[in-house]
C-alpha positions as CSV (number, residue, x, y, z in Angstrom):
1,X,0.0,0.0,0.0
2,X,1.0,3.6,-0.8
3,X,1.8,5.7,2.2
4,X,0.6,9.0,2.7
5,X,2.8,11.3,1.7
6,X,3.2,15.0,0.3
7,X,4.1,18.7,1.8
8,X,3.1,20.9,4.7
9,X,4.2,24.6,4.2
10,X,3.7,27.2,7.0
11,X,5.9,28.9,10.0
12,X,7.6,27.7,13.1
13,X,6.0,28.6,16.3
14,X,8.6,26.6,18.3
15,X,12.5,26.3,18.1
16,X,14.0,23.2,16.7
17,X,15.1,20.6,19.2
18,X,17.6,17.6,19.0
19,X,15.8,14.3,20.1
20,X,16.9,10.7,19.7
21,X,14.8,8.1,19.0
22,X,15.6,4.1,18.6
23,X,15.7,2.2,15.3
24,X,16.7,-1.2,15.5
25,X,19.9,-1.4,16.9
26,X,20.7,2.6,16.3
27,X,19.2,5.5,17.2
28,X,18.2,8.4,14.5
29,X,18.2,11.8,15.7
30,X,15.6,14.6,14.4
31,X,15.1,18.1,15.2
32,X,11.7,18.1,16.3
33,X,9.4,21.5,15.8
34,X,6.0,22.9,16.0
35,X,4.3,24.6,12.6
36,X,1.5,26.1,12.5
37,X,-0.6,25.6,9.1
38,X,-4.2,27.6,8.8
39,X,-4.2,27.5,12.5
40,X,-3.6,24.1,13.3
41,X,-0.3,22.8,14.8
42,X,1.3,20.3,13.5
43,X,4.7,18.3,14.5
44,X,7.9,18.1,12.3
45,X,10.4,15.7,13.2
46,X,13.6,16.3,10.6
47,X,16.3,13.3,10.7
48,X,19.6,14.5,10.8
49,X,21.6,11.7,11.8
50,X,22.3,8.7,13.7
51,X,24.6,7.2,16.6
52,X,25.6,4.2,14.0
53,X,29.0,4.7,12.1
54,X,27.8,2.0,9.6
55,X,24.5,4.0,8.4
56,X,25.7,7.5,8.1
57,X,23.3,10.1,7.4
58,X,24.4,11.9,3.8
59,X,23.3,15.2,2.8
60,X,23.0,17.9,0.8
61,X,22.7,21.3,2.0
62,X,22.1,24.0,-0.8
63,X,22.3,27.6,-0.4
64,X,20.3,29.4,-3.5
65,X,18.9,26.7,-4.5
66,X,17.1,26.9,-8.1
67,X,14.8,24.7,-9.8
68,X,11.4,25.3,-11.1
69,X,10.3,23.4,-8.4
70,X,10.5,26.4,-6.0
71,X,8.1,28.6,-8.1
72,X,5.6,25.9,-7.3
73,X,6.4,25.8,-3.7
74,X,6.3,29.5,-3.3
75,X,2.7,29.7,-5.4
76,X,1.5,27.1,-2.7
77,X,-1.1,28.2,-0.2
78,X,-0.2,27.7,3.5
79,X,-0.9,24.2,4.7
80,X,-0.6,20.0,3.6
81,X,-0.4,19.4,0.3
82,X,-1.5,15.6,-0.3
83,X,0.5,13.8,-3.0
84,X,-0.3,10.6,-2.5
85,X,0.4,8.5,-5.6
86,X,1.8,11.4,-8.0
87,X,4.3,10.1,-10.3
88,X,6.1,13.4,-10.9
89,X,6.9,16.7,-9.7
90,X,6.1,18.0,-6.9
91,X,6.3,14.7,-5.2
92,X,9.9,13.9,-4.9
93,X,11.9,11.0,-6.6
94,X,15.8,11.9,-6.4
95,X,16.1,8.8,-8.9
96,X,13.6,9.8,-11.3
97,X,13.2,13.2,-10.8
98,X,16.3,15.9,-11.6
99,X,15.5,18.1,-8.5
100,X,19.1,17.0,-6.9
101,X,20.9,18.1,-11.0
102,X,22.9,20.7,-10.1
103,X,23.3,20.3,-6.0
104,X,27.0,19.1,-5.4
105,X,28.1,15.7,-3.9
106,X,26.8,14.4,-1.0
107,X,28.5,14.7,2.3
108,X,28.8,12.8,5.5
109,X,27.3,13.5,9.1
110,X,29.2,12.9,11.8
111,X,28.1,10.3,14.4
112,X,26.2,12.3,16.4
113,X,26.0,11.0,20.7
114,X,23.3,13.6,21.0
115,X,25.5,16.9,21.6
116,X,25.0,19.8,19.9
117,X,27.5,21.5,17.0
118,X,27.4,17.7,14.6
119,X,26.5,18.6,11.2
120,X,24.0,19.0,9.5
121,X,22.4,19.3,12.5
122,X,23.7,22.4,13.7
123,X,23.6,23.9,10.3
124,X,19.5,23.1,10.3
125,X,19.1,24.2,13.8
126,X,20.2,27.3,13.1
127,X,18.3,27.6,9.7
128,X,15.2,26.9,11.4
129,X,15.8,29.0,13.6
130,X,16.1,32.1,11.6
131,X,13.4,31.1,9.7
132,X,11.2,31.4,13.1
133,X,12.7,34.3,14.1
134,X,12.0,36.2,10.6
135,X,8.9,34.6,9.4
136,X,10.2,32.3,6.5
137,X,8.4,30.4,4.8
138,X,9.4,26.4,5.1
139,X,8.1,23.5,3.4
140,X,8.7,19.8,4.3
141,X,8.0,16.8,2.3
142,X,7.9,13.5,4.0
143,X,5.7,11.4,5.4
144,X,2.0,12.2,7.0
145,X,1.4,10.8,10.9
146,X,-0.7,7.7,10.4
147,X,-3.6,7.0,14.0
148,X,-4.2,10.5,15.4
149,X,-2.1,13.6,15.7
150,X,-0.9,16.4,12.8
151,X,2.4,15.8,12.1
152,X,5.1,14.9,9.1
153,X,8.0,12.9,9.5
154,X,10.4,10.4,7.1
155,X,12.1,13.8,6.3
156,X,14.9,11.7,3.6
157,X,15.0,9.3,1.2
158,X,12.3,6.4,0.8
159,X,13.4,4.3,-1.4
160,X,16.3,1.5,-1.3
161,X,16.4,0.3,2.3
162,X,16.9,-3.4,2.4
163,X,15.4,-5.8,5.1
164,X,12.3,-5.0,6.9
165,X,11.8,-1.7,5.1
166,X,12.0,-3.8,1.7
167,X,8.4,-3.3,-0.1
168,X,6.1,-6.2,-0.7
169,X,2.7,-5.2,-2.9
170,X,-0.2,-5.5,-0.6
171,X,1.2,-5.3,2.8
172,X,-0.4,-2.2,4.6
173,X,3.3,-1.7,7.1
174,X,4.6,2.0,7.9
175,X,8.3,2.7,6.7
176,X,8.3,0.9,3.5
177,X,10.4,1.7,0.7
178,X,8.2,3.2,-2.0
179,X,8.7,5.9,-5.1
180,X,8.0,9.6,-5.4
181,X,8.0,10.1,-1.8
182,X,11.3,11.4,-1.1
183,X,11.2,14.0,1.8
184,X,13.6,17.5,1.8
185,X,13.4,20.3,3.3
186,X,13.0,24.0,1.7
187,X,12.9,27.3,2.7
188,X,11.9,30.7,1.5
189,X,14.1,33.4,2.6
190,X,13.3,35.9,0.9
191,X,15.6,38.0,-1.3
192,X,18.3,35.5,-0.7
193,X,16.3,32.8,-2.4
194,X,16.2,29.2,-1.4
195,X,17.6,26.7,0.8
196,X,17.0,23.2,0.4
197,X,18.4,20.3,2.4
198,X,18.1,16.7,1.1
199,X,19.1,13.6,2.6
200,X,19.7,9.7,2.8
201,X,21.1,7.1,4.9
202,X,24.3,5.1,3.9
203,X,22.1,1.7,3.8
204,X,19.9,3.0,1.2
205,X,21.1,2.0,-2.4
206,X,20.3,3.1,-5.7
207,X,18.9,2.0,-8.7
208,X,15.3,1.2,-7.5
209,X,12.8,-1.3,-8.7
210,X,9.2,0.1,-9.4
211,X,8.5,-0.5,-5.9
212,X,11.3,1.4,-4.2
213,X,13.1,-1.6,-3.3
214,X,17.3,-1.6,-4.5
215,X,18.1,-3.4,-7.4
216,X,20.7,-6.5,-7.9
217,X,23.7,-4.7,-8.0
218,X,22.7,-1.2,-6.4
219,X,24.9,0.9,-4.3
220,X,25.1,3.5,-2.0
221,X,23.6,6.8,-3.4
């Protein structure tokens, strides 16, 4: 089954704070925020890294960032955008899609051990922090919160995990690989354009089947 999936665009209304939470036998970190969207607050949780040296977090974090994509994002009215099942732009495929064309490498996180100052995480912090401070716009794309509460999460790749996140047609499970549901972040500052902020996990691999899942042969992206 296809998860629910798309964008939510509004303001913060709370700073961004580093929380751990466990994943198997590591634990992923997130800044976690409050947004407020046509008066209703919803929860971001942003991955930014883990505690486990074998499934770095890699990222892209992109200053000025231009692709026609943005003119869409910036035309969108406050609040979630549903885009459930949409095979192309604005959902997010960073296989099949060229929103990453002209980004730079990907980089390494550090391990973070839940301190403070371990990029990207402080880079984001302090992003979303000025963006709550001056009003910017910021749109997620991710994942919606499934049985009760307002919230987006799966802020990175969703595609190319292997073992139980591998995706089997039928099976109604949260976390599967899937297509066009890619999450990044973006936000509007103004006169100084753009920043977006993409990421994936070492143990996600690239090319994907039709289903998400890696192909014989894939490798890290």
């Amino acid at each position: 089954m296809t998860l629910r999936y798309g964008f939510i665009k509004g303001r913060l209304t709370s700073a961004p704070v580093l929380k751990g939470s466990p994943h198997g036998r590591e634990t992923q970190y997130h800044l976690r925020f409050s947004m407020t969207l046509k008066g209703q607050r919803w929860d971001a949780a942003v991955n930014v890294g883990t505690d486990d040296a074998r499934d770095l977090l890699k990222y892209k974090l992109v200053d000025d960032f231009r692709h026609p994509l943005v003119a869409t994002l910036g035309g969108a009215e406050p609040g979630a955008c549903e885009l459930t099942g949409l095979h192309k732009l604005p959902a997010l495929d960073f296989v099949r899609s060229d929103v990453l064309k002209d980004t730079g490498p990907w980089r390494d996180s550090a391990v973070i051990d839940g301190a403070d100052g371990v990029e990207p995480a402080a880079a984001l912090q302090r992003l979303f922090e000025t963006a709550r401070d001056k009003g910017f716009d910021v749109c997620l794309f991710g994942r919606f919160y499934t049985g009760g509460g307002l919230g987006i999460h799966d802020v990175h790749m969703n595609q190319g995990s292997r073992g139980s996140f591998v995706h089997r047609e039928g099976h109604d499970r949260n976390d599967h690989n899937d297509v066009w549901q890619d999450g990044a972040v973006f936000v509007d500052a103004g006169v100084s354009g753009w920043t977006a902020c993409f990421t994936a996990f070492h143990q996600q691999f690239v090319p994907t089947d039709d289903l998400g899942n890696a192909v014989p042969g894939a490798a890290t992206i």
